[in-house]
MIGULUM-825101 format. One record per residue: residue in one letter; x, y, z of N, C-alpha, C in turn. Coordinates in steps of 0.001 Angstrom, whole numbers. Atoms other than C-alpha are relative to their C-alpha. Example, Ala and Ser with C-alpha at 12.3 -4.5 7.8 and 13.67 -1.06 7.14 Angstrom:
! MIGULUM-825101
+------+---------+---------+---------+---------+---------+---------+---------+---------+---------+
: resn :     n.u :     n.v :     n.w :    ca.u :    ca.v :    ca.w :     c.u :     c.v :     c.w :
+------+---------+---------+---------+---------+---------+---------+---------+---------+---------+
:    A :     890 :   -1190 :       0 :   12300 :   -4500 :    7800 :     900 :    1200 :       0 :
:    S :    -820 :   -1190 :     -60 :   13670 :   -1060 :    7140 :    -770 :    1090 :     730 :
+------+---------+---------+---------+---------+---------+---------+---------+---------+---------+
! end
This chain:
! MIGULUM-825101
+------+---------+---------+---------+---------+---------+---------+---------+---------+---------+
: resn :     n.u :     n.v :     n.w :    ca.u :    ca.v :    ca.w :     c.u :     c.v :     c.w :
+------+---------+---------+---------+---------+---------+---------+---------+---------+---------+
:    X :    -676 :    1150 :     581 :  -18603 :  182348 :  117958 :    -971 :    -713 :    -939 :
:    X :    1419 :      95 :     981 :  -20511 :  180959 :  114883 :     171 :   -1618 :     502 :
:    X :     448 :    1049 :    -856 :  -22297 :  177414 :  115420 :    1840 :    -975 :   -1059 :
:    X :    -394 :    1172 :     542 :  -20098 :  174087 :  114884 :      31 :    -314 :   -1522 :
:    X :     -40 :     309 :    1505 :  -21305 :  173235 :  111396 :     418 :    1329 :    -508 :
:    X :    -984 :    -766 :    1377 :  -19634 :  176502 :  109935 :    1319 :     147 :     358 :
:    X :   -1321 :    -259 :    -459 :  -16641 :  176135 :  111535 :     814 :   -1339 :    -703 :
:    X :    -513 :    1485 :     780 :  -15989 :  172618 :  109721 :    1202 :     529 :   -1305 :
:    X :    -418 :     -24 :    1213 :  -14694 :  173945 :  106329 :    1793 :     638 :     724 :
:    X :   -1235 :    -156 :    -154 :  -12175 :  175905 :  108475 :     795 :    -982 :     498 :
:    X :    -687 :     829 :    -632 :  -10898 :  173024 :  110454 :     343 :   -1126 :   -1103 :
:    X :    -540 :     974 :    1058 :  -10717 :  170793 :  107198 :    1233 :     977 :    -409 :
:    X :   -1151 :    -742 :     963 :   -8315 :  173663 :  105715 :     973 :    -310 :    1251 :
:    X :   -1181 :    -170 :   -1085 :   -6210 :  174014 :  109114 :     582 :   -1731 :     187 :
:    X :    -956 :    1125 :    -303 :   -5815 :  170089 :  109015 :     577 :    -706 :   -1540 :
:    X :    -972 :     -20 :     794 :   -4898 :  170127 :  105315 :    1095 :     518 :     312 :
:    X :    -726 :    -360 :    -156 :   -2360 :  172382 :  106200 :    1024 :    -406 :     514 :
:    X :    -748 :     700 :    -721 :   -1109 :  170470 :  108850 :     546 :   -1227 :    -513 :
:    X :    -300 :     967 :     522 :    -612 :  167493 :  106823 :    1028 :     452 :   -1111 :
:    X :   -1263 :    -282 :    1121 :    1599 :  169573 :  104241 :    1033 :     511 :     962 :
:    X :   -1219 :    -776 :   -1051 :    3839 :  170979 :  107048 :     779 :   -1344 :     282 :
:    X :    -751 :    1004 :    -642 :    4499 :  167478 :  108373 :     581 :   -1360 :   -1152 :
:    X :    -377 :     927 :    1003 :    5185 :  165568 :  104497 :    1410 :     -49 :     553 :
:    X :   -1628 :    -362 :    -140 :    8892 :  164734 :  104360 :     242 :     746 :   -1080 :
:    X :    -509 :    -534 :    1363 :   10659 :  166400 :  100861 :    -784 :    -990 :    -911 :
:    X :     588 :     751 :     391 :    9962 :  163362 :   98887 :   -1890 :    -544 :    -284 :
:    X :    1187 :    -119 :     -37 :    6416 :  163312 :   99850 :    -744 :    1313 :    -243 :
:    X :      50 :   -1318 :     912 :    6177 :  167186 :   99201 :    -236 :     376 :   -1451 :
:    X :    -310 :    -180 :    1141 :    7486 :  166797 :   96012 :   -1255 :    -974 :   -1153 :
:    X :    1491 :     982 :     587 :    4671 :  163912 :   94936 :    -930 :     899 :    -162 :
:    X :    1060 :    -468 :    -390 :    2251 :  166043 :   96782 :     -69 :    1169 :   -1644 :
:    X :     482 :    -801 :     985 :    2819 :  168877 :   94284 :     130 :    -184 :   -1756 :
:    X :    -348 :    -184 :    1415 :    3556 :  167273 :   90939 :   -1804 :    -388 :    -168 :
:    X :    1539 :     478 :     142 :    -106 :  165697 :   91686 :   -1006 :    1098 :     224 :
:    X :     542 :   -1277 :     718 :   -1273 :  169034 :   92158 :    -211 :     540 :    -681 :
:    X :     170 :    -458 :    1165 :    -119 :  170225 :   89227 :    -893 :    -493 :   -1225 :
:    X :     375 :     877 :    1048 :   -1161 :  167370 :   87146 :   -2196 :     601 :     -63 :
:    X :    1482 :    -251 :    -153 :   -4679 :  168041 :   88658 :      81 :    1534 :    -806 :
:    X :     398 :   -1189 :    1164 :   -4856 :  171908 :   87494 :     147 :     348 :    -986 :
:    X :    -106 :    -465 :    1698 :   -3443 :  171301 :   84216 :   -1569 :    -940 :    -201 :
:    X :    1285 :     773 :     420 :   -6409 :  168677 :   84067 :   -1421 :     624 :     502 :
:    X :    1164 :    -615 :    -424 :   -8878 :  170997 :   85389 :      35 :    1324 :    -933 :
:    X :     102 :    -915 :    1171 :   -7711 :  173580 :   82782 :    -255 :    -374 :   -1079 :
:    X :     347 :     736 :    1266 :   -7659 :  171456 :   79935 :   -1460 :    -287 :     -36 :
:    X :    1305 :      15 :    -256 :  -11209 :  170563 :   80763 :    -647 :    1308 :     326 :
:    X :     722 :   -1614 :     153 :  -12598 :  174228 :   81269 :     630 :     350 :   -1586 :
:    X :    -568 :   -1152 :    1215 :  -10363 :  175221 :   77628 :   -1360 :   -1195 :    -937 :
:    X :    1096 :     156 :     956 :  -12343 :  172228 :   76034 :   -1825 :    -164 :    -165 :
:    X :    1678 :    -514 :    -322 :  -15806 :  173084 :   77448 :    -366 :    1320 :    -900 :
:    X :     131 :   -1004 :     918 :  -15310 :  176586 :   75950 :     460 :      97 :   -1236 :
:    X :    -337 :      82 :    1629 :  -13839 :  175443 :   72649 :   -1509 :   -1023 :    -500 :
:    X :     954 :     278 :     138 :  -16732 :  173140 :   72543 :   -1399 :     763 :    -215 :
:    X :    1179 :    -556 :     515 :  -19265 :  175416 :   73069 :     223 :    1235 :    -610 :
:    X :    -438 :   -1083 :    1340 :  -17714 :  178057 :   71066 :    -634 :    -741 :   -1756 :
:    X :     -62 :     424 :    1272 :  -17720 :  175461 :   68217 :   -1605 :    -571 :    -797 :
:    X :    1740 :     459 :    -129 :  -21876 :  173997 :   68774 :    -353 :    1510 :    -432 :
:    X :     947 :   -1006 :     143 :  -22588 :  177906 :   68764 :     479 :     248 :   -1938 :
:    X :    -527 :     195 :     926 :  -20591 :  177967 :   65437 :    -695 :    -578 :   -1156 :
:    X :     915 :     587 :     932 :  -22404 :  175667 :   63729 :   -1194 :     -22 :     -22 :
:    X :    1542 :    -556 :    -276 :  -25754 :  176467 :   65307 :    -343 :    1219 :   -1114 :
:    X :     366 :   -1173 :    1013 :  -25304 :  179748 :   63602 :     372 :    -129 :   -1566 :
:    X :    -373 :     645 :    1892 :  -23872 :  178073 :   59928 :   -1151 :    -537 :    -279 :
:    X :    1085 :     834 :     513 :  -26941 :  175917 :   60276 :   -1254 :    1019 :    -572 :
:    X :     945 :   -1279 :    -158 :  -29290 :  178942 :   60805 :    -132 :     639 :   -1407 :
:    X :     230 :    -970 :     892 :  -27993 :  180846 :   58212 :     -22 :   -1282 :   -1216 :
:    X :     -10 :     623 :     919 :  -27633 :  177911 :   55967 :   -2100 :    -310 :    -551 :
:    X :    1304 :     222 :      32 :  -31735 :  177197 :   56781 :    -484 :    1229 :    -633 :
:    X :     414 :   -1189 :       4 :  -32246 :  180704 :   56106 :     -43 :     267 :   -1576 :
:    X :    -412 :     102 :    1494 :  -30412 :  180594 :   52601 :   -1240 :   -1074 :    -482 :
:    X :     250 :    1194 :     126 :  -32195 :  177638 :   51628 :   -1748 :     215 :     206 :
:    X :    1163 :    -131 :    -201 :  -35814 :  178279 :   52984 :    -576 :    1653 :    -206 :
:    X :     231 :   -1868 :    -170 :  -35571 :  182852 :   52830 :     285 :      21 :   -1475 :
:    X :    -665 :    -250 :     969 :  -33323 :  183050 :   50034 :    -111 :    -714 :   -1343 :
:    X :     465 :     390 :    1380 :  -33754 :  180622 :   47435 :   -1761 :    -248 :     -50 :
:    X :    1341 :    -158 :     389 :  -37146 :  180687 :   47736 :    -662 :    1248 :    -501 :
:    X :     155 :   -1484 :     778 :  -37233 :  184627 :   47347 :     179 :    -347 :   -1308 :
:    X :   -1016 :     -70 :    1554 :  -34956 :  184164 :   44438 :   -1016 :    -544 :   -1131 :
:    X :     991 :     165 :    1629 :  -37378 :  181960 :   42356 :   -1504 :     141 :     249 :
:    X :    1189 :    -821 :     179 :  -40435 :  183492 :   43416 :    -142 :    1262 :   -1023 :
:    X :    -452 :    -508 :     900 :  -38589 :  186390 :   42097 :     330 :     186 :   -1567 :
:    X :     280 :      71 :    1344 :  -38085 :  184890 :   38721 :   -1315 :    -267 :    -530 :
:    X :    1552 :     -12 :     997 :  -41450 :  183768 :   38292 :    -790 :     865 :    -137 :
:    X :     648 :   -1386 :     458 :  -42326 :  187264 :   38616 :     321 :     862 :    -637 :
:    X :   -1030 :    -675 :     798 :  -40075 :  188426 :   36291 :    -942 :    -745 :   -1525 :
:    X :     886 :    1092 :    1601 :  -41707 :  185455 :   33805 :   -1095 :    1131 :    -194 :
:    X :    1359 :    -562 :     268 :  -45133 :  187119 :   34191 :     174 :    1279 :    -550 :
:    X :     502 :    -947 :     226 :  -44304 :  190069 :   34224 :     595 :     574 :   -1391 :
:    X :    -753 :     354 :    1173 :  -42315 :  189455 :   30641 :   -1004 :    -121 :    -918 :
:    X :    1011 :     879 :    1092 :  -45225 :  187343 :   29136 :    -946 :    1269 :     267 :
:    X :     542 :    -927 :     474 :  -47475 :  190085 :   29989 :     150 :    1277 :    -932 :
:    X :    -324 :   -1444 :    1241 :  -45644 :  192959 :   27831 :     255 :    -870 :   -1012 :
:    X :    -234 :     225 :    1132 :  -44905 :  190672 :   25250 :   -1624 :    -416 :    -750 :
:    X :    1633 :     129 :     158 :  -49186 :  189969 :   25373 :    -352 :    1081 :    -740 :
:    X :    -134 :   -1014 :     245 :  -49144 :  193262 :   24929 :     204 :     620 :   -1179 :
:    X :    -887 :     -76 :    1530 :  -47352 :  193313 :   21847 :    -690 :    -894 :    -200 :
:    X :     324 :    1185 :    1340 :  -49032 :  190773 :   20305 :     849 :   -1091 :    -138 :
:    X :    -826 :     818 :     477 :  -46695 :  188118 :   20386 :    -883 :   -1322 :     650 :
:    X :     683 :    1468 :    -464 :  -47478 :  184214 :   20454 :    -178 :    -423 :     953 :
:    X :    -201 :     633 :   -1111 :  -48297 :  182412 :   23147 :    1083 :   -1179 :     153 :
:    X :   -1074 :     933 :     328 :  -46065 :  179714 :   21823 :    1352 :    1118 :     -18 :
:    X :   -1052 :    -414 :    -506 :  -43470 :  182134 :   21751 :     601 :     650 :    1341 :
:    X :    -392 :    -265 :   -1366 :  -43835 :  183430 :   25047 :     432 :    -712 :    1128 :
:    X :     175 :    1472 :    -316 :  -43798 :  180080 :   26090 :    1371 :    -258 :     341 :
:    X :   -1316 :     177 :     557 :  -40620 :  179510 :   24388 :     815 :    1072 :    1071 :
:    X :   -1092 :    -805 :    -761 :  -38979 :  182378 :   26492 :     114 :     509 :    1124 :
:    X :     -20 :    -472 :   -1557 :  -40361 :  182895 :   29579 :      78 :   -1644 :     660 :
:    X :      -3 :    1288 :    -291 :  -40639 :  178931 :   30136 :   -1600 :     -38 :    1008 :
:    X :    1793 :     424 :    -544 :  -44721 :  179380 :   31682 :    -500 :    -955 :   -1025 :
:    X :     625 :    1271 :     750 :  -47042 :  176799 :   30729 :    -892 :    1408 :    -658 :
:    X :    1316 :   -1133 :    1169 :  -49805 :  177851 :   27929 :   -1148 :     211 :    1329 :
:    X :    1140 :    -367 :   -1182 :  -52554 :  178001 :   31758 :     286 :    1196 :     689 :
:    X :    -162 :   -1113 :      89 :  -50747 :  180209 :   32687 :     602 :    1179 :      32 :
:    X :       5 :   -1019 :     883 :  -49944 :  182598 :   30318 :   -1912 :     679 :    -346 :
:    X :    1408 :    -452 :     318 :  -53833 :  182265 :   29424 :    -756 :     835 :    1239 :
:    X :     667 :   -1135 :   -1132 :  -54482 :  183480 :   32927 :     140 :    1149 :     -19 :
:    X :    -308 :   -1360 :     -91 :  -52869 :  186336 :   32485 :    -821 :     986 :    -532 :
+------+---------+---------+---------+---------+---------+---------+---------+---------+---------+
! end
């Protein structure tokens, strides 16, 4: 026979039970609209826990990729052009062309272009 304290949970259920056997109709009928009311309100609260954290992970990951754009991407991008500049102003060095005009079309300063 197991001890006293685990036998509690059953004797709370067996004297719920007993208390729904002995409602009248009227008191039945309370009993379960307040039931219901409770598990729609215990569903509604679990749907917006997981629409919630559906929607945090959502924007966690918009933010992410937005940081990503923003700190990966446009920073590639005009690293990218300024190595496109150089590597412009150097073939047009190459050729002989002005520094003032290289100036003019790659948009580097005359320091450096002269570095180059």
């Amino acid at each position: 026979m197991p001890p006293i304290n685990a036998q509690r949970p059953i004797f709370s259920k067996v004297g719920n039970i007993s208390e729904l056997v002995n409602m009248t109709e009227q008191e039945r009928e309370i009993y379960n609209i307040s039931l219901d009311s409770y598990r729609t309100n215990l569903s509604v609260m679990r749907n917006e826990r997981a629409e919630g954290r559906a929607e945090g992970r959502a924007e966690g990951l918009a933010e992410g990729r937005a940081e990503g754009l923003v700190e990966g991407r446009a920073v590639g991008r005009a690293e990218g052009r300024e190595e496109k500049a150089f590597e412009m102003a150097r073939a047009m060095l190459q050729d002989g062309e002005s520094i003032e005009k290289i100036m003019r079309y790659t948009k580097l300063s005359r320091e450096q272009i002269e570095d180059l």
